[in-house]
Structures are given as C-alpha cells and as structure tokens.
MARVEXNU-417897 format. One record per residue (C-alpha): x, y, z; residue in one letter. Coordinates in steps of 0.05 Angstrom, whole numbers, padded with zeros to 5 digits. Example, Ala and Ser with C-alpha at 12.3 -4.5 7.8 and 13.67 -1.06 7.14 Angstrom:
[r [00246; -00090; 00156]; "a"]
[r [00273; -00021; 00143]; "s"]
This chain:
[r [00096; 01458; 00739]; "x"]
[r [00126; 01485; 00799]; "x"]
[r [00125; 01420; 00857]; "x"]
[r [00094; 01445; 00922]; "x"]
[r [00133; 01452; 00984]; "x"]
[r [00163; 01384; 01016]; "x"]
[r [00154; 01357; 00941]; "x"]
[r [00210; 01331; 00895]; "x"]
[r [00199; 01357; 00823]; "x"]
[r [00240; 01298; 00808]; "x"]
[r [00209; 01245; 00746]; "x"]
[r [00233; 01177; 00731]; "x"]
[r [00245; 01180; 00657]; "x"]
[r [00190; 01141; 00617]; "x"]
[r [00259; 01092; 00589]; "x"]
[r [00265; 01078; 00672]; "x"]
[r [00198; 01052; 00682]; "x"]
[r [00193; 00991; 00718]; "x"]
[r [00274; 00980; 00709]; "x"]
[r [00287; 00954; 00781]; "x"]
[r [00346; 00908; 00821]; "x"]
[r [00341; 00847; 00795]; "x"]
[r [00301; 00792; 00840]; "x"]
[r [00369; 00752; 00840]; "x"]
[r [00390; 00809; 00887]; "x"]
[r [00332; 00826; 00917]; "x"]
[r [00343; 00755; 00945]; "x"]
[r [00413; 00751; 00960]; "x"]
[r [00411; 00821; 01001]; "x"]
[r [00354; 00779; 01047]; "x"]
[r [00405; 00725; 01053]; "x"]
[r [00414; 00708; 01131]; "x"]
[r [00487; 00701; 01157]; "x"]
[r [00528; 00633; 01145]; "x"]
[r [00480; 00620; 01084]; "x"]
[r [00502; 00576; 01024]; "x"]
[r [00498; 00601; 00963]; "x"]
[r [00461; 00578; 00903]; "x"]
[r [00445; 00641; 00882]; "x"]
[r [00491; 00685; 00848]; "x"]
[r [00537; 00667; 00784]; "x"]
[r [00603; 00688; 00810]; "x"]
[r [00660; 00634; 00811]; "x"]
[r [00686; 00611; 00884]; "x"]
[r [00751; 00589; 00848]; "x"]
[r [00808; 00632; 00866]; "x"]
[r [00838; 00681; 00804]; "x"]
[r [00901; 00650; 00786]; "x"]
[r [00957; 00660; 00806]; "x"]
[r [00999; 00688; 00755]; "x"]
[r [00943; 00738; 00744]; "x"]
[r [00950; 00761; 00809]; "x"]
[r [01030; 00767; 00805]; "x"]
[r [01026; 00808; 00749]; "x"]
[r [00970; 00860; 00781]; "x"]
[r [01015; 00872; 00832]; "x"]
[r [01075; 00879; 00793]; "x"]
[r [01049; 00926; 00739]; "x"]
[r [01020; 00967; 00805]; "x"]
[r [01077; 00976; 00840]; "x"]
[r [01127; 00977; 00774]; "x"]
[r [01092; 01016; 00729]; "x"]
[r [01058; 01078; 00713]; "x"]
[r [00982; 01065; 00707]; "x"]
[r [00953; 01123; 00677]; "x"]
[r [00888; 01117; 00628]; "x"]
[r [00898; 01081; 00572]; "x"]
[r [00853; 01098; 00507]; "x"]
[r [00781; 01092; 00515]; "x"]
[r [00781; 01029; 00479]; "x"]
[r [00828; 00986; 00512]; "x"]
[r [00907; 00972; 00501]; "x"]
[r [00924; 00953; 00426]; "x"]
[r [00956; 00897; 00455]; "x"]
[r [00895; 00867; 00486]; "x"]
[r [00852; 00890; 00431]; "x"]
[r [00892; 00852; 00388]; "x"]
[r [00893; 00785; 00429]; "x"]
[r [00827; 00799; 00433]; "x"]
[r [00820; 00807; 00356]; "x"]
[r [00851; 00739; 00346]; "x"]
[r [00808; 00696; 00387]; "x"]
[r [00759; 00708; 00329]; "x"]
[r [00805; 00685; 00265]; "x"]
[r [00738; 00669; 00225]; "x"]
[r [00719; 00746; 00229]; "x"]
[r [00785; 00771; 00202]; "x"]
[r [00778; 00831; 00249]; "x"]
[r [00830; 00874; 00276]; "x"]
[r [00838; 00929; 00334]; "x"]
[r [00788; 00974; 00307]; "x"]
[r [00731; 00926; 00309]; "x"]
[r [00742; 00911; 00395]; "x"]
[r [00721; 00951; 00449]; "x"]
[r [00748; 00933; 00524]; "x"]
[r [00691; 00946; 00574]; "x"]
[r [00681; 00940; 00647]; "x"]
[r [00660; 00873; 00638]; "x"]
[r [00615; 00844; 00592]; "x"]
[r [00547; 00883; 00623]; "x"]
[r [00577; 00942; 00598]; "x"]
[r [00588; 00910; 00528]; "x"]
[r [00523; 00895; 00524]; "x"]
[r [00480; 00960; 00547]; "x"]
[r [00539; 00993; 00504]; "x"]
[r [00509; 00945; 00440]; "x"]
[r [00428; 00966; 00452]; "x"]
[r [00448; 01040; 00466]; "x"]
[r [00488; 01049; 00392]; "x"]
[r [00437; 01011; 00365]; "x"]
[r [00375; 01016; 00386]; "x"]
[r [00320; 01079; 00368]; "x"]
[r [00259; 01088; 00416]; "x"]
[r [00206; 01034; 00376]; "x"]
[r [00254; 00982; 00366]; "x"]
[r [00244; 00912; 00385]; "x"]
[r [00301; 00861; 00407]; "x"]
[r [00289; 00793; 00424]; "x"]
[r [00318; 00753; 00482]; "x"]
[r [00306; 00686; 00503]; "x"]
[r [00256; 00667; 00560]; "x"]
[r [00287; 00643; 00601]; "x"]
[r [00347; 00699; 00597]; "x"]
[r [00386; 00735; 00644]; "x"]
[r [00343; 00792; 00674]; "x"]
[r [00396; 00847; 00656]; "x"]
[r [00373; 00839; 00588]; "x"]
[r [00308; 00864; 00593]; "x"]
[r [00325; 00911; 00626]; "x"]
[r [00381; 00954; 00587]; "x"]
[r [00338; 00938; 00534]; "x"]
[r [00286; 00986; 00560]; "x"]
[r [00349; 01036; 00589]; "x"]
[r [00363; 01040; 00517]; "x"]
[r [00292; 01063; 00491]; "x"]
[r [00279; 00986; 00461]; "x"]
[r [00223; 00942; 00474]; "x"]
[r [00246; 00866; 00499]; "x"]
[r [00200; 00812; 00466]; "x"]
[r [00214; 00741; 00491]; "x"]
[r [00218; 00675; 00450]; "x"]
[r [00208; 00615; 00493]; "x"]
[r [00268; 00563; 00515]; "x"]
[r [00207; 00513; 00519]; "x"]
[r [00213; 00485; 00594]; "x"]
[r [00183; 00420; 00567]; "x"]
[r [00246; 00407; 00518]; "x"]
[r [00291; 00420; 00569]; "x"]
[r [00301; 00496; 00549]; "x"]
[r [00323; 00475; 00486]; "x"]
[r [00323; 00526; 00428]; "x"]
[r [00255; 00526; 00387]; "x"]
[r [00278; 00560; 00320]; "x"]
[r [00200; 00568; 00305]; "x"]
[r [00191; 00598; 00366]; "x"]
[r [00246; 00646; 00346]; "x"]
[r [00224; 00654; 00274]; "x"]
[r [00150; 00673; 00295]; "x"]
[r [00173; 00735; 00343]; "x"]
[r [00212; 00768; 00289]; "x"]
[r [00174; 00839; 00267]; "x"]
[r [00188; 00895; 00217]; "x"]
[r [00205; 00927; 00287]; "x"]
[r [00261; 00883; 00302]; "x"]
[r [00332; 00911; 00313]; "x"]
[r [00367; 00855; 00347]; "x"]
[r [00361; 00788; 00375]; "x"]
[r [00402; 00757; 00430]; "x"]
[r [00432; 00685; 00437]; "x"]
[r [00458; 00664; 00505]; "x"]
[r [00506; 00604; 00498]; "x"]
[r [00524; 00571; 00545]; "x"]
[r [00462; 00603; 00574]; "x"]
[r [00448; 00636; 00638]; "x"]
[r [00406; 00611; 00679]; "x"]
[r [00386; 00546; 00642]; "x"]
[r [00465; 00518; 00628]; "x"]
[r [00448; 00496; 00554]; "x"]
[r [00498; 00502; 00496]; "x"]
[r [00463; 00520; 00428]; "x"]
[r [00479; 00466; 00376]; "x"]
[r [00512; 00483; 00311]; "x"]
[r [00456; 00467; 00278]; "x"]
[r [00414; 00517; 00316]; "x"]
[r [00466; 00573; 00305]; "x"]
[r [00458; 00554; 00224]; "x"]
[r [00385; 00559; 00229]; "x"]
[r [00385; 00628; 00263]; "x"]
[r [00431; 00655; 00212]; "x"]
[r [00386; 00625; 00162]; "x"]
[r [00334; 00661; 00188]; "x"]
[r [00370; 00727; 00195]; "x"]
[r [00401; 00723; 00130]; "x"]
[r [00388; 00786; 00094]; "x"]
[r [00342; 00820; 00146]; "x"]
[r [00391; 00870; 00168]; "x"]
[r [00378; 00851; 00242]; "x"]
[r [00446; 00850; 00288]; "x"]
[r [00458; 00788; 00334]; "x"]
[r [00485; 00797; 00394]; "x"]
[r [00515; 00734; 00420]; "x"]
[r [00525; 00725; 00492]; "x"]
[r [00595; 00681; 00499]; "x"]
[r [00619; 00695; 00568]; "x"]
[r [00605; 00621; 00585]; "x"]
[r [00640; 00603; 00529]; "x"]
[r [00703; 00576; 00565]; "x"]
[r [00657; 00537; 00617]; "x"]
[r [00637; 00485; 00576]; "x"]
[r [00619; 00408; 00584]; "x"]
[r [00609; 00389; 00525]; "x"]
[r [00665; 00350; 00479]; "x"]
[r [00678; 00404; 00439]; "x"]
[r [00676; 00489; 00457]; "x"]
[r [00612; 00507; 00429]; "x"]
[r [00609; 00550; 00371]; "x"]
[r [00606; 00625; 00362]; "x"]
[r [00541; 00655; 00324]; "x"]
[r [00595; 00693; 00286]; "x"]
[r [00615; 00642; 00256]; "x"]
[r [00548; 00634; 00220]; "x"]
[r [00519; 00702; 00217]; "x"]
[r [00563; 00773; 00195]; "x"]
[r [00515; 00813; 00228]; "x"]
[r [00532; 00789; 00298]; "x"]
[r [00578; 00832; 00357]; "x"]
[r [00597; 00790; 00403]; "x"]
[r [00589; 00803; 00491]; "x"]
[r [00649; 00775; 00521]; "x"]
[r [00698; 00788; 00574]; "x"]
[r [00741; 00739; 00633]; "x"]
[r [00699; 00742; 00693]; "x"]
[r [00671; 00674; 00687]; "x"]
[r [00733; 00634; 00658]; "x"]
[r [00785; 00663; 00704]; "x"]
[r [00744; 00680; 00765]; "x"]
[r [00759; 00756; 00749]; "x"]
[r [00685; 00776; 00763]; "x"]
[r [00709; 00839; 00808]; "x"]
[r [00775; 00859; 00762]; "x"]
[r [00716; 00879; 00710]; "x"]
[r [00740; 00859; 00646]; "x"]
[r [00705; 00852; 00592]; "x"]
[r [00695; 00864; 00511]; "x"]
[r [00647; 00886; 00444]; "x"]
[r [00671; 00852; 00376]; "x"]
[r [00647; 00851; 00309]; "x"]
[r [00646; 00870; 00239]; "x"]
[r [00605; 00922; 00246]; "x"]
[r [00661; 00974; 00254]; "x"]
[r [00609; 01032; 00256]; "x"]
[r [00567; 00995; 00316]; "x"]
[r [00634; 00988; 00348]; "x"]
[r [00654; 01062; 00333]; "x"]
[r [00581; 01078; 00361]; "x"]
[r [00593; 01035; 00424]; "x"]
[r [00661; 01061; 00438]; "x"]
[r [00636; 01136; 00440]; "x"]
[r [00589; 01116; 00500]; "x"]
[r [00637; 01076; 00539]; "x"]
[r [00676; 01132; 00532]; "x"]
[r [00634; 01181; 00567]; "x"]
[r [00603; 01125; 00618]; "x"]
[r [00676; 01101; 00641]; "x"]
[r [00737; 01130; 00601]; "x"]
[r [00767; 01064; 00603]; "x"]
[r [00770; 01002; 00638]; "x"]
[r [00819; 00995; 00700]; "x"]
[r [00894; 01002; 00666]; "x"]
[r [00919; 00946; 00713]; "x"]
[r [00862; 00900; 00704]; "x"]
[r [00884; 00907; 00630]; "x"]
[r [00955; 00897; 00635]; "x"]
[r [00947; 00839; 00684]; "x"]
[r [00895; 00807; 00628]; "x"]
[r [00942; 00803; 00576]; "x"]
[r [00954; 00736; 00609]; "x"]
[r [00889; 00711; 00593]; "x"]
[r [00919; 00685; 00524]; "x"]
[r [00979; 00649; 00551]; "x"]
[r [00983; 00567; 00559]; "x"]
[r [00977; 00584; 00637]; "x"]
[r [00914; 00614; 00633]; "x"]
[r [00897; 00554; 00579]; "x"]
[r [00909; 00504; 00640]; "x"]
[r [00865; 00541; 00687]; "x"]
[r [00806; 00547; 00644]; "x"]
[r [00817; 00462; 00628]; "x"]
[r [00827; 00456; 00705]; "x"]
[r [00766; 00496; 00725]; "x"]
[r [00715; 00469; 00671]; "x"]
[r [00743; 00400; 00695]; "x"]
[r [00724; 00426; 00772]; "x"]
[r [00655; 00452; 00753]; "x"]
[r [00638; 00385; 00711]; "x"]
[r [00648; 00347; 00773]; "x"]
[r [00609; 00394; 00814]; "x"]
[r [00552; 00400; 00766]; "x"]
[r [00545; 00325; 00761]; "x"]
[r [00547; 00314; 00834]; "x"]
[r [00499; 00370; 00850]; "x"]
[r [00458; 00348; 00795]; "x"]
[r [00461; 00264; 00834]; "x"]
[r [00450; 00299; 00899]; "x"]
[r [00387; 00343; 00877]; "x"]
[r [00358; 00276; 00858]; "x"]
[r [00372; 00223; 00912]; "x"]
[r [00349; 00271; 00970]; "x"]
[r [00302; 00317; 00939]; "x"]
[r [00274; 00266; 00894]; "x"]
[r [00265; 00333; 00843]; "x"]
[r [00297; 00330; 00773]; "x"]
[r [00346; 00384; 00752]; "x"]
[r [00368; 00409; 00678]; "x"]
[r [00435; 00365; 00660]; "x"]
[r [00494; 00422; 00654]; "x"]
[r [00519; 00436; 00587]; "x"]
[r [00566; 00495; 00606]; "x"]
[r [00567; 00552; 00650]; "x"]
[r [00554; 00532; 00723]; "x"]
[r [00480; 00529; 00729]; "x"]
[r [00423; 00472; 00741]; "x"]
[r [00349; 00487; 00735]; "x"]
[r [00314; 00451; 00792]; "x"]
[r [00239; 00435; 00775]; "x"]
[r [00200; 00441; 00839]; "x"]
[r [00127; 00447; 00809]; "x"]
[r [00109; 00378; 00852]; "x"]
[r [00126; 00424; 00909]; "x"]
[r [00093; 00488; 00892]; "x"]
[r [00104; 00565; 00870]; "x"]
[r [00184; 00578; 00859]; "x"]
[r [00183; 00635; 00895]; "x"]
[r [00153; 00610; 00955]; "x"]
[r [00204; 00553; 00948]; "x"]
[r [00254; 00598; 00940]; "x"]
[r [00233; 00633; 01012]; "x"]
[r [00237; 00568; 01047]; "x"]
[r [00307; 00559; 01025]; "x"]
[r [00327; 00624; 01039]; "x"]
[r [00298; 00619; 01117]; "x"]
[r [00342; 00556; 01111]; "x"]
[r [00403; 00597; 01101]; "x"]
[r [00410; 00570; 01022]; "x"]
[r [00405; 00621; 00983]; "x"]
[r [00367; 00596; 00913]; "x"]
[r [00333; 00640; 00848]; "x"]
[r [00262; 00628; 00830]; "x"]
[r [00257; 00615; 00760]; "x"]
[r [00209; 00675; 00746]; "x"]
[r [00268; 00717; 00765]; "x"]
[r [00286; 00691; 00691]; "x"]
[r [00227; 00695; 00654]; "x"]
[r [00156; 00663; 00659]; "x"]
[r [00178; 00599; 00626]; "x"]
[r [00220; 00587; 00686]; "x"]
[r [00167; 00584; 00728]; "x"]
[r [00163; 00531; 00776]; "x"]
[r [00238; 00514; 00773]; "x"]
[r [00295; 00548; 00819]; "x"]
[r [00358; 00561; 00784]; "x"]
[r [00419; 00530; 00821]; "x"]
[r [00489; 00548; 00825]; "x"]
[r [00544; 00489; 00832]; "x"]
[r [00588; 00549; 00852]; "x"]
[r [00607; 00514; 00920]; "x"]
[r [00656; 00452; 00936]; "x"]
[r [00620; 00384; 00947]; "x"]
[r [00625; 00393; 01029]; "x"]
[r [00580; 00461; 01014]; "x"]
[r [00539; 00435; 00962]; "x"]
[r [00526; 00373; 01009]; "x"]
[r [00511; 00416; 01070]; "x"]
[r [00468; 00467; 01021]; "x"]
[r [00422; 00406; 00996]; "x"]
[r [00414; 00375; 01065]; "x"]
[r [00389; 00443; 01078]; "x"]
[r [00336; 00450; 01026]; "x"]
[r [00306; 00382; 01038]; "x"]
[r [00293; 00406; 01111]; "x"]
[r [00270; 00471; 01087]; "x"]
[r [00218; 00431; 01031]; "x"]
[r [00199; 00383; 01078]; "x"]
[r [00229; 00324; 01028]; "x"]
C-alpha cells in the first residue's frame, strides 16, 4: 500500500508493540533541578581507584584495537573461574556491554515467536520488555507483597506451561532487595528438573549482599541455567559497560555470541583491560568496603522511613533497594508525583509489576546527609 502524501509508510513491528521507556525514566527525565535521588539503581560510590589507573594507562600505553567478539581470553577465563561448580571454560562466557545486553542476548538465542518465559512480579521492567523484543511472551509469578516479596515456589510451579522456554530468578532482586534462600533455589531446580526449560539467573547484585553469607548461584542447583552478570553494581562501573553470559549451554552461548556480535562487535577494549582487576584482592576490599557502606545506609534509610514517615519499608537483603509501603497514603503513582514536585525523585511500585502496587521502591544510593535531606522532603511532600 502506497502511504499518501505527508504520510510515513513506516510500521512498528508487531514484536515492538507496547515496548516503551521504562516508567523509572519516564520519571527521572521529569526530575526538577537539585532533586535527590531515590530513583535510579546506579551506585554514587566512586569506581576505584586502581580501576581507574589502569584505564588510563592501557589508553595512553597501549594499542586498543577490537578484541574478539567475545571478550579477552583472559577475562573470559577469570570470568570462567568465578563459577568452579560449572567446570566451564572460555568457550562457555560471553563479555557484553553490561549485563542488559547479556540478557536480551539470552531471550534472542533462545526464544521462538510462542514461547513463554517467566519473570517475577515484582521484576525489573527491562525484562518484560526484551522478552517481547525477542518474539516471547512474559508471564508473571507473584513475589507475594504480603510475605514480604518472598519467593512462592507454588506460585512459580502453577505458571509453568508446555509453552515455557525460560524462567528468570532475580537475586538479590531488583526492586524488592530480597536474596533467594538455598532452599528456594533447590526447590526451583526441583521443579525444573528434566523439563528442558533454561534458567536465567539474574546475579548482578550478587556482590551487594547483607546477608552472612554471599547468596547462592541457581547454577549451582540447576545445569540448565546461563547466568546475567557483569561489574556495574559491585564496582560502581555502571557507565564503563561491562558485563557477561555464562553457562553450560555452550550452543546458547555460541547462539548469544553471534548476536552480540552483529549488535556491538565487542565490548569497549579498555573497559576490558581495566576489568581484569575486578579479580584481584583490591577489588576484593572494595566490594567488602562498599557492601559494608550500603548496609549502613540501608539500615538507616530503612530507621528514617519509619520514625518520620511512620510507613514501613522492606528490610534490605542485598542490592541497594527498600520497598516503601504507602497504601495508608494512597495510589503509588500519585505518591510518587508528590515526591517528585518535592525534588525526590522515587519509583512507583507499578513501574515493577502490579504486585508492587501501592509501595515506592527506594534507593539508599545517597550518603546519610542526602538520604536525611531526601526523607525530610517526602514527609513535606505526603503531608506526614
């Protein structure tokens, strides 16, 4: 059909239907000048130091052409070894441009138009998203908000179809901040067991942790899982975009590799070189130092939300999230608004998934004087 004058012939494809920015944007582009923010996950921490040093050295020292679509052997291989129960090597790790990539990389090898892959509600809104880029179809299972957004392994069980491809498991999750137990991870392989399905298992919290031990892997428990990773949270690299696809699954990876391939070439040669730090008892110290910064901050924001809002928030398990339950008050997203005249910039729950509804999510991503300044804000704004 030939488009009349003054009209684009242009279609959205069908998989691009309804994909659109993510509310946690839509917000924080709204955001007025000097505003706090509780909004987005990206660490305020500085990258260290020595990861610094060493971008500028291998800049100005070396040559920095590409390096092979799937990363430096070198890094593949560190990578490799964080994962000694998986007895994988190079072959089975792909470097991305940070973990997103990993991911839509993951649906788009594996996923046919028809197939189903389950994600958590509350989850992460990218998920749903490349889900549908890659010709899937999302189905939720619920984080019930009345256990805290604690895993429901019926819940799970109930949602799987003939249809499904995949599942996802976000630990520690974004937005909610809870860790999935061992014993959840065993029951989800249990599950799994011999269905063929492929687990993809979110871990770029993994190192943010406040729990007394580093929570598990699903891969631990389950063959058929490829692991999302990648440095942005641990290290405060969110810009140097670093991130990684693992597995057994050497074909999926092989699959996964092709696309990155053609979507990027490879990720930034001096963001890799400078990352081969990441393994070193330097970058060990940082990631102890900043879990032991965000555990403070968590708890206090956590004390603070209380006392002066008088609103109970989700107790931090990892990553650097709170859920702040404001359903005395209202809708979230009108809260939301109210903060975000306020100059604090917050996330209604729904951005998340309707189980979220009626919470905000809340980012401890500030130092105490900000975090104070950002909840004296909010109470004026919610009339507390």
């Amino acid at each position: 059909m030939i488009p009349k004058k003054g009209e684009s012939g242009f279609r959205v494809p069908k998989r691009l239907k309804g994909v659109q920015p993510t509310l946690i944007r839509q917000i924080f582009e709204r955001a007025l000048p000097d505003s706090i923010n509780f909004g987005l996950g990206e660490p305020d921490l500085p990258t260290p130091d020595f990861i610094k040093a060493e971008a500028s050295r291998v800049t100005i020292e070396e040559q920095n052409g590409y390096t092979s679509h799937a990363g430096l052997p070198a890094l593949r291989q560190l990578v490799a070894e964080q994962y000694p129960h998986l007895d994988i090597g190079i072959p089975e790790v792909c470097v991305t441009v940070g973990s997103q990539e990993a991911m839509t990389a993951a649906f788009l090898a594996i996923l046919e138009e028809g197939d189903e892959v389950l994600i958590p509600d509350p989850s992460f809104p990218a998920y749903e998203n490349c889900i549908r880029i890659s010709d899937g179809t999302p189905v939720t299972y619920r984080m019930p908000a009345e256990t805290g957004f604690g895993f429901d392994i019926d819940e799970f069980k109930n949602k799987i179809t003939p249809k499904t491809k995949a599942a996802v498991v976000i630990s520690p999750s974004n937005p909610t901040g809870r860790v999935l137990t061992e014993n959840d991870l065993k029951d989800i392989a249990s599950v799994l067991e011999g269905t063929g399905i492929f687990l993809i298992s979110d871990e770029i919290y993994s190192d943010l942790y406040f729990t007394s031990e580093k929570p598990r892997s699903a891969s631990e428990f389950y063959e058929e899982t490829l692991i999302v990773s990648g440095l942005s949270k641990s290290l405060s690299m969110t810009g140097w975009r670093l991130g990684w696809l693992a597995g057994k699954q050497t074909e999926v990876i092989k699959a996964a590799l092709t696309i990155h391939g053609f979507l990027t070439v490879c990720t930034s040669t001096i963001t890799q070189k400078a990352s081969l730090l990441a393994w070193t008892e330097e970058a060990d110290i940082a990631k102890r130092e900043a879990r032991e910064i965000y555990r403070r901050r968590g708890a206090f924001m956590q004390g603070l939300l209380k006392s002066e809002l008088g609103l109970d928030a989700t107790d931090p398990e990892g990553a650097f999230y709170t859920m702040l339950d404001v359903r005395e008050i209202g809708d979230d997203m009108e809260a939301a608004e109210k903060c975000l005249q306020n100059r604090v910039i917050t996330v209604p729950g729904r951005a998340f998934g309707p189980e979220a509804e009626g919470f905000l999510r809340i980012s401890f991503c500030n130092d105490e004087d900000r975090i104070a300044e950002g909840v004296s804000r909010m109470k004026e704004a919610l009339g507390r």
